[in-house]
FIMARKOL-448674 format. One line per 2 residues: number of its first residue (from 0); their letters; for each residue x, y, z of N, C-alpha, C, CB. Coordinates in Angstrom, 1 decimal. Glycine has a CB too. Layout:
BEGIN
NUM	A	X,Y,Z,X,Y,Z,X,Y,Z,X,Y,Z | ... .
This chain:
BEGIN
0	XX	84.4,81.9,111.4,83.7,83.2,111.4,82.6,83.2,112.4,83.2,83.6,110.0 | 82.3,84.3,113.1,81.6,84.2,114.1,80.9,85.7,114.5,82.5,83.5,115.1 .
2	XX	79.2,85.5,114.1,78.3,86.4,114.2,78.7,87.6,115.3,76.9,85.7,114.4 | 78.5,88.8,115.2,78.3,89.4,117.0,76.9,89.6,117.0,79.2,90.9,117.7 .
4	XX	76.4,88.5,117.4,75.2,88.6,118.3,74.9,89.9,119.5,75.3,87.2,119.0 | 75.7,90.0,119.9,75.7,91.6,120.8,75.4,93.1,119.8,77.4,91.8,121.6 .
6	XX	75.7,93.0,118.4,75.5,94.2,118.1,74.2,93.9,117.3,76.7,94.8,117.5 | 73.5,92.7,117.1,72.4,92.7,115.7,71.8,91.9,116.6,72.7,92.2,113.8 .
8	XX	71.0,91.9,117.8,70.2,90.7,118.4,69.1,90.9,117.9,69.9,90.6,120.0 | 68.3,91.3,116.8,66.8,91.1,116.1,67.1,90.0,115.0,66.1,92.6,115.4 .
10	XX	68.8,89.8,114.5,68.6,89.1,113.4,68.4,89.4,111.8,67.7,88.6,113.7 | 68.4,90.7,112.0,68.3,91.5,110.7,69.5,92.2,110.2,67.3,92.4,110.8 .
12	XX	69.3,92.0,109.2,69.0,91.1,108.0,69.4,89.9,108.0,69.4,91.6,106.8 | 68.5,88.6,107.7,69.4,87.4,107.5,70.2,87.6,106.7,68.8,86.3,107.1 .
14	XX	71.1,86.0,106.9,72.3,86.1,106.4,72.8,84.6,106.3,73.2,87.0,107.0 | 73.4,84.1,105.0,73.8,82.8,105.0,75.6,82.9,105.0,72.9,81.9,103.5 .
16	XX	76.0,81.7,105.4,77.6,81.9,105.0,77.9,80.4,104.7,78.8,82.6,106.4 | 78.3,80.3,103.3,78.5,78.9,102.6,80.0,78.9,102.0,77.4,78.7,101.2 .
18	XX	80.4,77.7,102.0,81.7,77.6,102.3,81.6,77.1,99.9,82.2,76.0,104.2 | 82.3,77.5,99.5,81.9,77.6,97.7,83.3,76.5,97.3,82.1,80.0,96.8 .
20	XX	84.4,76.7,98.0,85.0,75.9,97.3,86.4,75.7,98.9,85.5,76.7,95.2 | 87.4,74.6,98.6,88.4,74.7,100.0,88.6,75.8,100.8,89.7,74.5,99.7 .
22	XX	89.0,76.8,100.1,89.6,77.8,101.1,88.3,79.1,100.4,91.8,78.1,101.0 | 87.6,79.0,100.0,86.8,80.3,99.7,85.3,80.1,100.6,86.6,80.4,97.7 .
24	XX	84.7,80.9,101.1,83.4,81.2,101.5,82.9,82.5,101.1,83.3,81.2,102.9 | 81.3,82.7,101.2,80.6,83.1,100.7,79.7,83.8,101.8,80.1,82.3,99.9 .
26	XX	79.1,85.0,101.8,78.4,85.6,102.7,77.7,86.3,102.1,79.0,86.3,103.6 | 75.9,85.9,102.3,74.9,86.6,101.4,74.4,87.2,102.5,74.0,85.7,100.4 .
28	XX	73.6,88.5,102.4,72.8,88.8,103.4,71.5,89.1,102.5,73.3,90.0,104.3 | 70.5,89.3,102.6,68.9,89.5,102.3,68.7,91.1,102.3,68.0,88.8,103.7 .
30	XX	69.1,91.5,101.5,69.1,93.1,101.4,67.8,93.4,100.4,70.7,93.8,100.7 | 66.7,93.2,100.9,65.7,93.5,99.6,65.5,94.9,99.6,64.2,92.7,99.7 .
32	XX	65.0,96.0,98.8,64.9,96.7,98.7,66.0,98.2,99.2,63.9,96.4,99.1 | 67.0,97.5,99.2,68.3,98.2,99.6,69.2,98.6,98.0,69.3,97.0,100.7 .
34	XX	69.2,99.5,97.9,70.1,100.4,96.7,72.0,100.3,96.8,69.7,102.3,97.1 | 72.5,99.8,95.8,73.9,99.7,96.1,74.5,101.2,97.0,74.7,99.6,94.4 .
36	XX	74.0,102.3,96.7,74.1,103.6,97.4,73.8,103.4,99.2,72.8,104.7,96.7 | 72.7,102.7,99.1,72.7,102.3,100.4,73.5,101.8,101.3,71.9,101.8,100.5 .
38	XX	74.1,100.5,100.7,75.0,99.7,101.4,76.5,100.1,101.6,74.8,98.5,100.9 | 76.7,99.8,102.6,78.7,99.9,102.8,79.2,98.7,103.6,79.4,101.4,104.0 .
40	XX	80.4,98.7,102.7,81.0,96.9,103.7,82.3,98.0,104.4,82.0,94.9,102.2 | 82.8,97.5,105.2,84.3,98.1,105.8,84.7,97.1,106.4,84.3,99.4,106.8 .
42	XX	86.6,96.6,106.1,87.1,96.0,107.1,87.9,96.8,107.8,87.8,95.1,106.7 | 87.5,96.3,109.4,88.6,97.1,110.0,89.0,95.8,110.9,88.2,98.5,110.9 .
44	XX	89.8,95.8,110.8,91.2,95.1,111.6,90.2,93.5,111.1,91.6,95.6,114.1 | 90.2,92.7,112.3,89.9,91.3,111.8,88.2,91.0,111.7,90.5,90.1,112.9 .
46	XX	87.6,92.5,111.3,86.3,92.9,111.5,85.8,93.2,110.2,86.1,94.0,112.5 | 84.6,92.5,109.7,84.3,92.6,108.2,82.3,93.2,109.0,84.7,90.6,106.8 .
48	XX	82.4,94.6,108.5,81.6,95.0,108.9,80.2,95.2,107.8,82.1,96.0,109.4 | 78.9,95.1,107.1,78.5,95.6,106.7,77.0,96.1,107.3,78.8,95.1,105.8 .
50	XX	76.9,97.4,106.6,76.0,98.7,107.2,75.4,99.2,106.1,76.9,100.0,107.9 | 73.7,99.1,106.3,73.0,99.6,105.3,71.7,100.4,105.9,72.7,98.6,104.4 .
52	XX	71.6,101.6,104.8,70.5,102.7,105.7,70.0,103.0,104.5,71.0,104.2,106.7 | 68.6,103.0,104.4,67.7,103.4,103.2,67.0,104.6,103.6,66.7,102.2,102.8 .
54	XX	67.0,105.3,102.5,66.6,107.1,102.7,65.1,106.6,102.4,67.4,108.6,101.3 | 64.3,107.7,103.2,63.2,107.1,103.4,62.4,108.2,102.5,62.9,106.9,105.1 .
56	XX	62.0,107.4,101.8,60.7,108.0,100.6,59.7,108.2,100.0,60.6,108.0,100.1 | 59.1,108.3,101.3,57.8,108.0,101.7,57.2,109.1,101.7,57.7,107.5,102.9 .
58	XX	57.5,110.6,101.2,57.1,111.8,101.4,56.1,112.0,100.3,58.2,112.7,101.3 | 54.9,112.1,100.1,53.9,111.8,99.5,53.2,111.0,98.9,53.9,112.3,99.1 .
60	XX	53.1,109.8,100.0,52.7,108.8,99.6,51.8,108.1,101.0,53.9,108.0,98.8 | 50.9,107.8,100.3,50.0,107.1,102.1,50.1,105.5,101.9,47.8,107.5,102.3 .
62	XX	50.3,104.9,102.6,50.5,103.5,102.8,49.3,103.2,103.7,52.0,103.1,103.5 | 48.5,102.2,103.1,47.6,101.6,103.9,48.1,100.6,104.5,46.5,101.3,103.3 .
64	XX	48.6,99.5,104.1,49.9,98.6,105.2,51.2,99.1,104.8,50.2,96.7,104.8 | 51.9,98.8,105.7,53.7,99.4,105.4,54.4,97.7,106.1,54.4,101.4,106.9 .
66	XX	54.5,97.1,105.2,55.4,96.1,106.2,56.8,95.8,105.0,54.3,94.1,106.8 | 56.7,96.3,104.1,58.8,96.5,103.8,58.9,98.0,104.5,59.6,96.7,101.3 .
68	XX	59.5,97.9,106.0,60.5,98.8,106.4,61.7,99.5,105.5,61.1,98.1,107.5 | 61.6,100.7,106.0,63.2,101.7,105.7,64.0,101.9,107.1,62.8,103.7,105.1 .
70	XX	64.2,100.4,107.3,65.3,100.6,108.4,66.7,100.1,108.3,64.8,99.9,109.6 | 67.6,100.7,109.1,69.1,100.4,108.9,69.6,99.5,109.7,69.9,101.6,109.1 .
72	XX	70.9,99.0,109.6,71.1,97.7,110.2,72.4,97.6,109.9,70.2,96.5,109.6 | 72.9,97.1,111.0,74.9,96.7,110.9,74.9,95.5,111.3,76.2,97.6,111.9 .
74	XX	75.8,94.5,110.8,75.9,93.3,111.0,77.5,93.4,110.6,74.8,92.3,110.1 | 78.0,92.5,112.0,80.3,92.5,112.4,80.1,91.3,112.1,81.4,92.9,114.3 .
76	XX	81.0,90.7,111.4,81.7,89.5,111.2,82.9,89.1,111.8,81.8,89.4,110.0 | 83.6,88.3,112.4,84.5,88.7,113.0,85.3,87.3,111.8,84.3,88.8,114.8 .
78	XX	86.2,87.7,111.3,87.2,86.9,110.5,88.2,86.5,111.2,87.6,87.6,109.3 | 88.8,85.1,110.6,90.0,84.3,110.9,91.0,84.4,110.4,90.0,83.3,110.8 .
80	XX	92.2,84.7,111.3,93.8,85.1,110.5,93.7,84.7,109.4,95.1,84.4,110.9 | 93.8,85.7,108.7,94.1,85.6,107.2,93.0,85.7,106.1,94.7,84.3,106.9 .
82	XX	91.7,85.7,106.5,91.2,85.3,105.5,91.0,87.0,105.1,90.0,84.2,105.8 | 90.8,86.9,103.8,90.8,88.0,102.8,89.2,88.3,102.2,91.8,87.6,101.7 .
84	XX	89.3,89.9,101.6,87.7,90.1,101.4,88.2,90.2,100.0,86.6,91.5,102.2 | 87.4,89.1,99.1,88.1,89.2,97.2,87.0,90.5,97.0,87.8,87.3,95.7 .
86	XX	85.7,90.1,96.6,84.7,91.3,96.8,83.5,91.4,96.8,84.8,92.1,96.2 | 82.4,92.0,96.5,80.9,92.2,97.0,80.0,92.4,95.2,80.8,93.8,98.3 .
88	XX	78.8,91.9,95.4,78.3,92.1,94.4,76.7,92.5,95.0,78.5,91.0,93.4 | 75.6,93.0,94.6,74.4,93.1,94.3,73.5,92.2,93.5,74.3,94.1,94.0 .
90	XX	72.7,91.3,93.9,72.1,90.6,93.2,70.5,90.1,93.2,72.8,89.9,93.4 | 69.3,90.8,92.7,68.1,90.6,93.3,67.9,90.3,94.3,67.6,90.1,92.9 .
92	XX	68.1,91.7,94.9,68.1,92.0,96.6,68.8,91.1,97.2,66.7,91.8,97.4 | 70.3,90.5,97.4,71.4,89.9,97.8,72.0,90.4,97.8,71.9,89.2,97.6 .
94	XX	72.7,90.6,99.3,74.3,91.3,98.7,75.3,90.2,99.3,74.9,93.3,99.5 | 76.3,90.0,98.3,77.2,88.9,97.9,78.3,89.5,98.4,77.2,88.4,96.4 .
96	XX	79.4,88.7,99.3,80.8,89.3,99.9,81.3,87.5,99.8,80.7,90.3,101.9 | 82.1,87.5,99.1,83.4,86.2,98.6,84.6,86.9,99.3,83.8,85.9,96.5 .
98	XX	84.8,85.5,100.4,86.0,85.6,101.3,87.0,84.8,100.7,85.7,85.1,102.7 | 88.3,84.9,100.8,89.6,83.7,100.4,89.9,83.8,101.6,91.0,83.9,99.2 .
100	XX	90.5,82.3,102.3,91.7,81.9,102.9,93.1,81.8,101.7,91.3,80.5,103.7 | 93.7,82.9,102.0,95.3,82.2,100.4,95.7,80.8,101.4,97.8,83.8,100.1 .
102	XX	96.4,80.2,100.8,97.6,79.0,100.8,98.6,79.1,100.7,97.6,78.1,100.0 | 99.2,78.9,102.2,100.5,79.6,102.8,101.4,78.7,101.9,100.9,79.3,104.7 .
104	XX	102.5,79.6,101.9,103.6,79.2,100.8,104.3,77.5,101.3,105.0,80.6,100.9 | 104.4,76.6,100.8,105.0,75.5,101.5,106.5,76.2,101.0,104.5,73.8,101.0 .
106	XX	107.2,76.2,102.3,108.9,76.3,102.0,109.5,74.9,102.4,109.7,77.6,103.1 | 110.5,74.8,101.8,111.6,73.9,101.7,112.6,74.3,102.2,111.8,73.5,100.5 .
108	XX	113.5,74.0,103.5,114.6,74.2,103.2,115.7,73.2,104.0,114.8,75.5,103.3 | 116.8,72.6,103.5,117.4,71.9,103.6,118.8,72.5,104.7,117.5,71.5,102.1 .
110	XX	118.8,72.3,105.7,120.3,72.0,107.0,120.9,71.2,106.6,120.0,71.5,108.7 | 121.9,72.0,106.7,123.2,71.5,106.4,123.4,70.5,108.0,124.6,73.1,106.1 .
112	XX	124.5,69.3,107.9,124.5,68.7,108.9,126.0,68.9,109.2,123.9,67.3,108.8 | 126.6,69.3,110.3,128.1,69.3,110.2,128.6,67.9,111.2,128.7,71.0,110.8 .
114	XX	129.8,67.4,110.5,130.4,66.5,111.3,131.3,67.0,112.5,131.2,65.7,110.5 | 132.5,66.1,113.3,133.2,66.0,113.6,132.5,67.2,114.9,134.2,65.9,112.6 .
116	XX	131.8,67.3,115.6,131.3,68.1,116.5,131.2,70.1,116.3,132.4,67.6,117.7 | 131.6,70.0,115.5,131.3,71.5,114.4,129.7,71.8,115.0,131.2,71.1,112.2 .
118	XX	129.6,73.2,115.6,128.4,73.9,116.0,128.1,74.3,114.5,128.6,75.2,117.3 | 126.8,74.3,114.3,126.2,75.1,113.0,126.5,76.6,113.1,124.5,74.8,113.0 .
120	XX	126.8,76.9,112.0,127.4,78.9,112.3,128.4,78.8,112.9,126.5,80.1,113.3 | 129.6,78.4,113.8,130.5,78.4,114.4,131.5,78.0,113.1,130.3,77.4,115.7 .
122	XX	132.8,78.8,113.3,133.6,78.5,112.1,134.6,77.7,112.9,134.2,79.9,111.2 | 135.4,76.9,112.3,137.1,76.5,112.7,137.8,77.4,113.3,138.0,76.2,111.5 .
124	XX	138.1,78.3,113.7,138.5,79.3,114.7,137.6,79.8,115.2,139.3,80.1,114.4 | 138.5,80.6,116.3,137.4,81.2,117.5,136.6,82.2,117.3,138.0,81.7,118.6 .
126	XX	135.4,82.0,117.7,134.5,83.7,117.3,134.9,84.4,118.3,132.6,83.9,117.4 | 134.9,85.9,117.9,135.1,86.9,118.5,133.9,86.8,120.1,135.0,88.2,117.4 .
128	XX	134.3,87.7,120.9,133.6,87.4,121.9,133.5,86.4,122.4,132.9,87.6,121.8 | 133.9,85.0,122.0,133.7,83.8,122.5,134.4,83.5,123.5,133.9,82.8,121.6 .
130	XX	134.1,82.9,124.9,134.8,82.3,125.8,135.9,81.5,125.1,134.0,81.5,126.7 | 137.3,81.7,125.3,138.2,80.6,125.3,137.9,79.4,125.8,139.0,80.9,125.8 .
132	XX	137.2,78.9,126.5,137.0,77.5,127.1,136.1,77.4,128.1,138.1,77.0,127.6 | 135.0,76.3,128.1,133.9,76.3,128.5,134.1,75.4,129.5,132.9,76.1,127.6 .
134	XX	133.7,75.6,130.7,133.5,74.7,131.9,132.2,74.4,132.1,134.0,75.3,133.1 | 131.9,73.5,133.4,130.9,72.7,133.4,130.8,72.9,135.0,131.1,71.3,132.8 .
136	XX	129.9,74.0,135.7,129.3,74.1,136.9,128.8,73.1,137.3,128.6,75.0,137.1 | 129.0,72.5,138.4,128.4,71.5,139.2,127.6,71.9,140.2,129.3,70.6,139.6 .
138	XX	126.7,71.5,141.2,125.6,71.6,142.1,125.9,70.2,142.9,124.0,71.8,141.4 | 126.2,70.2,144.8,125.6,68.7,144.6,124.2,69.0,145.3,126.5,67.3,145.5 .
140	XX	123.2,68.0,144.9,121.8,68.3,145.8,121.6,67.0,146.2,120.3,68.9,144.9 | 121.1,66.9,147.7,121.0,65.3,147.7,121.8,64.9,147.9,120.6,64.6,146.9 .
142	XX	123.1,64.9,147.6,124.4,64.3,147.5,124.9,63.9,146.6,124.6,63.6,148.1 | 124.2,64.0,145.5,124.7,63.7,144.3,124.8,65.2,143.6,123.8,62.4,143.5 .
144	XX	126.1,65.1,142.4,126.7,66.0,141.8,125.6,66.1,140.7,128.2,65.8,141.3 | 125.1,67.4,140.4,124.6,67.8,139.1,125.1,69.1,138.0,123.4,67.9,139.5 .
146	XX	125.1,68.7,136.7,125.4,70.1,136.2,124.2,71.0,136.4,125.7,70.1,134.7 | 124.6,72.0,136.2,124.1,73.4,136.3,124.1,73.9,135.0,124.9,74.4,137.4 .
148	XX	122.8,73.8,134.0,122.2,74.6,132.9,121.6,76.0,133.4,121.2,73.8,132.2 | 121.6,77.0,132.8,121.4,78.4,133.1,120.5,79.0,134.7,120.6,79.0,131.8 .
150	XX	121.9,78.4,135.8,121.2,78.8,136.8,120.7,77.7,137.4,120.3,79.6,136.4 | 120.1,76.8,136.9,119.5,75.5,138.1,120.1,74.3,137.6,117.7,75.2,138.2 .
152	XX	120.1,74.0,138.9,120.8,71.8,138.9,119.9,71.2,138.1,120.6,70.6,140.5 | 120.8,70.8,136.8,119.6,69.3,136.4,120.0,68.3,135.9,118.6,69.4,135.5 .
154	XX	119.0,67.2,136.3,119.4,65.9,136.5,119.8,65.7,135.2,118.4,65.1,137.0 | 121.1,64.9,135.3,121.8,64.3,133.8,121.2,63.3,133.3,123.3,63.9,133.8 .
């Protein structure tokens, strides 16, 4: 996973990403003073976006310092084939997004081996469409004879 530094170069809101168990990670960001109303996650395509804007409510009230801002902020994640968004929580001023990688299915499967020069899928009689009988193009290059696989001489 990998920050875009091109769209959030101040850094805001931090943000940790911890890896919780094999295939699961964890993405906290520092959302203090941010209202579940406030925040929105969206995936789009391999892009786990989240975007938060606090309504500003400050309308009759005088602040002699102001240093918690009502500012908004998008932070793109860019995700790895496959990985999945399970989901998001709110947590004294954290907002929590749990990623899965699933675990690709192991398949099994067993080829048949045929004897006696039997093509695999080829039955004991002739397939339709099939050349009656296959020849063997030759090339000489150099002076020596070579077969000819689709189009060019090569060395046997």
């Amino acid at each position: 996973m990998l920050d875009r530094v091109a769209k959030n170069a101040d850094g805001y809101p931090p943000y940790n990403i911890e890896q919780t168990a094999e295939n699961r990670l964890r993405i906290t960001l520092a959302v203090a003073g941010f209202a579940m109303e406030d925040l929105q996650i969206t995936q789009e395509d391999n892009q786990l976006v989240i975007r938060g804007r606090q309504r500003d409510d400050s309308e009759g009230r005088i602040f002699l310092h102001r240093g918690i801002a009502a500012r908004q902020f998008q932070r793109a994640f860019v995700l790895a084939e496959g990985i999945e968004v399970e989901g998001a929580w709110l947590d004294n001023g954290l907002l929590h997004v749990d990623l899965q990688r699933p675990q690709p299915e192991v398949r099994v499967r067993t080829i048949q081996i045929n004897g006696n020069g039997a093509r695999a899928g080829a039955s004991q009689g002739s397939a339709p469409n099939a050349p009656a009988s296959r020849s063997v193009e030759t090339r000489t290059v150099n002076g020596a004879s070579l077969p000819v696989v689709e189009g060019r001489a090569s060395r046997g």
